[in-house]
N, C-alpha and C positions, 0 to 999 in steps of 0.2 A: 448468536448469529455470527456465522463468517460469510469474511469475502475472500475469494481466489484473487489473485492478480498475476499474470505473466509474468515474468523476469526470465527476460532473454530466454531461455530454453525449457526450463524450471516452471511451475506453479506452486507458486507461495500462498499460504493461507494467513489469513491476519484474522483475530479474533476481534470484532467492533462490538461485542454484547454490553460493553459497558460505555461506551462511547452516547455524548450526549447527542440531539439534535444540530447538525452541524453538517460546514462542507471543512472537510479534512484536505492537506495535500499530501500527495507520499512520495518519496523519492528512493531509489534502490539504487546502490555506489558497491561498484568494484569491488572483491578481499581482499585487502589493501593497497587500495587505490580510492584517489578524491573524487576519480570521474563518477559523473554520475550517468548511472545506464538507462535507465528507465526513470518515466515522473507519470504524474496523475492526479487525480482528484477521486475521493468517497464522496458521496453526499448521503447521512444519513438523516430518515425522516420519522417522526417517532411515532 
């Protein structure tokens, strides 16, 4: 299973298939830079 998530102009895909029942946080940070640009949460339900 994937999820898309937006980053700033970009669509990112994240692979969750192995991911357990869970709320995830995610954070997406500048190349190279500490800012953090974008944040969120998954919630996966099994």
């Amino acid at each position: 299973m994937n999820h898309s998530l937006l980053g700033s102009t970009q669509w990112q895909v994240l692979d969750i298939s192995s991911f357990s029942a869970g709320i995830y946080a995610w954070y997406l940070v500048g190349e190279g830079k500490e800012k953090v640009l974008e944040q969120g949460k998954i919630v996966v339900i099994p």
